[in-house]
C-alpha positions as a printed Julia matrix, in Angstrom:
297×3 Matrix{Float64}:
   0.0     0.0    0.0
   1.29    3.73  -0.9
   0.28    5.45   2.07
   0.49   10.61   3.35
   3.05   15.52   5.32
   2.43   17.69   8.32
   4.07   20.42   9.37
   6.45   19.27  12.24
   8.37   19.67  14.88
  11.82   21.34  13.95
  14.15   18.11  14.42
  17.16   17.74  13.39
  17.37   14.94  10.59
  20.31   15.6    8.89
  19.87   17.83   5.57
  19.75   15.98   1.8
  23.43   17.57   0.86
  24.38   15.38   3.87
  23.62   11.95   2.33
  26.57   10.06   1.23
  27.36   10.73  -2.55
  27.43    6.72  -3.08
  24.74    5.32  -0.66
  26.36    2.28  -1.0
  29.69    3.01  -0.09
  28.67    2.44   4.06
  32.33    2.23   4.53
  33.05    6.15   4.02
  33.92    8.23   6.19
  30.63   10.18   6.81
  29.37    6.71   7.53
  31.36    5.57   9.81
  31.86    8.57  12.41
  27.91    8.35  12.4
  27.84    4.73  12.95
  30.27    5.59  15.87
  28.38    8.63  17.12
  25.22    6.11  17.24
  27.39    3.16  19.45
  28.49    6.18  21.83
  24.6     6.79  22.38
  23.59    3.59  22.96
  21.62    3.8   26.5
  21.54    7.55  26.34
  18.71    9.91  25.7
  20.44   11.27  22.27
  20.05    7.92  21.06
  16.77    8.69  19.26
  18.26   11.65  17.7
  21.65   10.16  16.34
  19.63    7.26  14.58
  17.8     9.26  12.91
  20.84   11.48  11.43
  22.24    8.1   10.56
  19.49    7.07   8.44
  18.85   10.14   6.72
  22.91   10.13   5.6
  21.55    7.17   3.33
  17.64    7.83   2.24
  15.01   10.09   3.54
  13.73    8.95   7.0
  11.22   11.28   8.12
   9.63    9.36  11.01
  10.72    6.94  13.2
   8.71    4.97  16.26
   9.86    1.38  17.96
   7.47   -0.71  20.1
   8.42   -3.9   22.23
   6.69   -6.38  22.65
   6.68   -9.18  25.73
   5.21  -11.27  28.32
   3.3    -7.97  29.3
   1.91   -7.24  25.99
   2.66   -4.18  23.59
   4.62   -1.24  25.14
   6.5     2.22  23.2
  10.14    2.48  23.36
  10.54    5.7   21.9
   9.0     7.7   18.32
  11.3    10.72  16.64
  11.15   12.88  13.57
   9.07   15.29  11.96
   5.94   14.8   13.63
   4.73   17.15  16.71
   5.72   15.52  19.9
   2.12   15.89  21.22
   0.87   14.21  18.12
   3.46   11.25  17.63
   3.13   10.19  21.84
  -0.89   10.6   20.97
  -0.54    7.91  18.1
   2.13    5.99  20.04
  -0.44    5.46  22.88
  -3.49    4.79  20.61
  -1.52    1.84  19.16
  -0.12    0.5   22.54
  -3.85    0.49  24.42
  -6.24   -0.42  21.56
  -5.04   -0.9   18.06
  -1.51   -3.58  18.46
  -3.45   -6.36  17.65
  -5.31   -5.05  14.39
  -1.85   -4.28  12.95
  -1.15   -6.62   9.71
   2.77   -7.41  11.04
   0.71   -8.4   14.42
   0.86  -12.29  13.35
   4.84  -11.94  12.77
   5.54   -9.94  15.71
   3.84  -12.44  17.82
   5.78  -15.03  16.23
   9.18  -13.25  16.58
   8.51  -12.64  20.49
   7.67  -16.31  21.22
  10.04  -18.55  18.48
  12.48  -16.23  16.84
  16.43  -16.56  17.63
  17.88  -13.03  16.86
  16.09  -12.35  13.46
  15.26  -10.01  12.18
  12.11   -9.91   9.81
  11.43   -7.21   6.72
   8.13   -6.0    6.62
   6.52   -3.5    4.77
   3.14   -1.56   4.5
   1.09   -3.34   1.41
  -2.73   -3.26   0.91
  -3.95   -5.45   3.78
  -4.15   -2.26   6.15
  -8.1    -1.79   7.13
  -9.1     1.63   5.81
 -10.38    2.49   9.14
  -6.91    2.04  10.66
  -4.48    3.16   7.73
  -7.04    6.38   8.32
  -5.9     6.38  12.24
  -1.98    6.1   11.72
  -1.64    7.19   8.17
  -3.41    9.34   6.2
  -4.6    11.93   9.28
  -1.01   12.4    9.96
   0.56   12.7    6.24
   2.75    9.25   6.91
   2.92    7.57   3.35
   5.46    4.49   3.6
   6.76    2.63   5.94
   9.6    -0.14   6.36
   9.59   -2.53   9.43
  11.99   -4.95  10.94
  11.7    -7.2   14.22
  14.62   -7.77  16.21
  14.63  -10.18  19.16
  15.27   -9.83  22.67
  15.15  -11.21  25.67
  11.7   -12.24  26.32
  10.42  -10.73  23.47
  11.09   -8.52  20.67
  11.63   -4.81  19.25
   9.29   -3.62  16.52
  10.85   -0.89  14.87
   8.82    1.67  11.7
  10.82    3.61   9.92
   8.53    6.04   8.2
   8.43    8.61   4.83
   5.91   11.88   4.94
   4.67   13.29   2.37
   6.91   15.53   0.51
   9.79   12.71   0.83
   7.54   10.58  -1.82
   7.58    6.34  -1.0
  10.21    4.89  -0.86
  12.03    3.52  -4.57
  13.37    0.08  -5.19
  16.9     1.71  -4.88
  15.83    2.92  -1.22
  14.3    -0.94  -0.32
  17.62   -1.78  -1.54
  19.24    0.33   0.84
  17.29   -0.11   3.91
  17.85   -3.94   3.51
  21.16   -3.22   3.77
  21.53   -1.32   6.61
  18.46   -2.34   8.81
  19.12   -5.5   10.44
  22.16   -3.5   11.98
  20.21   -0.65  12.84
  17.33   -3.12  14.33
  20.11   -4.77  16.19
  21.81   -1.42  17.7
  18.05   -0.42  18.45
  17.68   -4.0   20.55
  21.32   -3.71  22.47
  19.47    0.14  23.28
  16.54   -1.44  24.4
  18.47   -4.21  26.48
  20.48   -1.36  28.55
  17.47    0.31  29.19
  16.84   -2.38  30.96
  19.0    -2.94  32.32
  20.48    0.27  33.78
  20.25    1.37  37.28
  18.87    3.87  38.96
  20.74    6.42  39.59
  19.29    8.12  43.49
  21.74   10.33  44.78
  20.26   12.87  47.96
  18.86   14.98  45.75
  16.87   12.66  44.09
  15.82   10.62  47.11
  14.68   14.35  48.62
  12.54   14.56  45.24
  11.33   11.24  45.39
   9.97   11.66  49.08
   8.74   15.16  48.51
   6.42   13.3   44.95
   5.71   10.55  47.66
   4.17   12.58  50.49
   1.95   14.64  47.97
   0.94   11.76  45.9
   0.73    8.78  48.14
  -0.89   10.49  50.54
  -4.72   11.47  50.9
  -4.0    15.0   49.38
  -5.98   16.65  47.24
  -6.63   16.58  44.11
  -4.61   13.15  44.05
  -6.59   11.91  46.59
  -9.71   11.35  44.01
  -7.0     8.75  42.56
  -6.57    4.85  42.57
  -3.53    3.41  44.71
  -2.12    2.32  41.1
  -2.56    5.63  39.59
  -0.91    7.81  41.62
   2.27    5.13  41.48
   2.25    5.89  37.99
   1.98    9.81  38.3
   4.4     9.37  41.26
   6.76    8.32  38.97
   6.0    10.65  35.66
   7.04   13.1   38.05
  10.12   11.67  38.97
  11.4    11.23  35.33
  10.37    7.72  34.77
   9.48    6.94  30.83
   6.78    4.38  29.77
   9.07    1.67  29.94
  10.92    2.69  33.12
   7.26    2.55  34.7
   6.13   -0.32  33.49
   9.51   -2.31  34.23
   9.25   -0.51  38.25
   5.55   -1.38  38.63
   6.18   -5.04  37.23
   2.9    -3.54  34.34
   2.45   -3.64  30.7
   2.98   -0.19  29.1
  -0.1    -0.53  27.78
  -1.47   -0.64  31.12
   0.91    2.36  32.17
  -0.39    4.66  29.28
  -4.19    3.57  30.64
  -3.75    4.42  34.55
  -2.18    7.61  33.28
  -4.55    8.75  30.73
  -7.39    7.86  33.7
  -5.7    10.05  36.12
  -4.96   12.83  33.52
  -8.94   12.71  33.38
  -9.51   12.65  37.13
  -7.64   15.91  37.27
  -8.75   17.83  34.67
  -4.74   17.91  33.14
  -3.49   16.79  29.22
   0.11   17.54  29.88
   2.73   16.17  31.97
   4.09   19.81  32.59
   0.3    20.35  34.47
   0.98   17.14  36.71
   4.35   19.18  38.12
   2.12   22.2   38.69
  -0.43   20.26  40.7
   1.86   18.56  42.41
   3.8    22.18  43.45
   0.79   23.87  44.63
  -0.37   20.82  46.48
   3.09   20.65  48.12
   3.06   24.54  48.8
  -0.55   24.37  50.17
   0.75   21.29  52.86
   3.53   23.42  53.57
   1.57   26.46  54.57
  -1.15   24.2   56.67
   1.84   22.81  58.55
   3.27   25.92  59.46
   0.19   27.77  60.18
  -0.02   28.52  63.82
């Protein structure tokens, strides 16, 4: 299927005079230091950002978003490009809570997560999208071809889109060509990204642990307004407020992402907030409020 361009987010995807002059010569120079830039990043918030230059030094790449998939069901890893941030999470949560299963790769991705040994499957948007849902994640957002891979990890896999908007055009048989050379090791830096994640610690020093009981004694506690919430909602806003992504919640509370993205959207609801940026505020004049009934004589 030939899927649609919005305008977006200024994000730095590397410009077209960029590109390597043979996009099959990965061995250049230009190549290379951004293959290196992108192992530096590997665990690292610039991660995102760094793939995406790499990518667009070869062919046009104007979208990228990678969900994982596990024992806990269908969870978002990260999305970059062109796309509004407000717009792309928006998507990224519509597909983790309702719409994983109606996706046409959801038969392979199911099959990668429970038999697959490290491969990594091509897939690509063709004409078995429902109209309904190509609507959804497609043509209301300008996104007009996509390439896919799987890559496996432990207990389950990554499912990574790489994605063309409008005024890009689809992708040509030269491009397929390219991306099925240089996506399996993309797929697999993507996975060892996913695996730190993980696995990384968290890092508490005082000032953290001062934050994190400060969120705790606000939240946790019967305090308005986040005493109108459910135990398991205000652990999750506890811990949007302390930093924690999707996945960092999810892994904490032992939860699906799916799940996560559900208790938060209910709590959003419960008080009267969209934005994450609103949670802090509620959460400072709730602390300030405490603060002045403690110290009122």
């Amino acid at each position: 299927m030939k899927l649609p361009k919005k305008t977006s987010l200024n994000c730095d995807l590397g410009q077209p005079d960029s590109r390597l002059s043979d996009p099959g010569a990965f061995g250049e120079p230009a190549w290379l230091d951004g293959l290196t830039q992108l192992c530096r990043c590997i665990g690292s918030p610039t991660f995102e950002s760094c793939l995406l230059k790499l990518l667009n030094k070869v062919t046009p790449i104007d979208h990228c978003v990678v969900f994982t998939y596990g024992e806990t069901g269908a969870g978002h890893l990260f999305t970059h490009g062109r796309m509004p941030v407000a717009e792309a999470q928006q998507l990224a949560d519509d597909y983790v809570e309702h719409f994983h299963e109606q996706d046409p790769n959801y038969p392979q991705i199911s099959s990668a997560s429970e038999t697959c040994d490290n491969r990594l499957i091509p897939l690509a948007v063709d004409s078995s999208y429902d109209p309904a849902y190509q609507n959804h994640f497609f043509d209301r957002h300008d996104l007009i071809d996509k390439a896919s891979t799987i890559g496996k990890v432990e207990q389950g896999s990554v499912y990574c889109n790489f994605y063309r908007m409008g005024l890009s055009g689809t992708y040509s048989d030269k491009d397929w060509q390219l991306l099925e050379s240089i996506l399996p090791l993309i797929t697999t830096l993507i996975s060892t990204h996913y695996r730190i994640l993980q696995l990384s610690p968290v890092d508490e020093p005082q000032a953290h642990r001062n934050a994190q009981s400060l969120v705790h004694n606000i939240i946790s506690k019967n305090v308005a307004p986040f005493s109108q919430l459910t135990p398991r909602e205000r652990q999750v806003c506890e811990r949007i407020l302390l930093g924690y992504t999707s996945v960092g919640i999810g892994l904490d509370l032992n939860i699906a992402q799916s799940s996560v993205v559900t208790y938060r959207r209910r709590a959003y609801e419960k008080l009267d907030i969209s934005t994450q940026n609103e949670l802090f505020t509620l959460c400072l004049i709730a602390s300030q409020y405490q603060s002045n009934i403690t110290h009122t004589p």
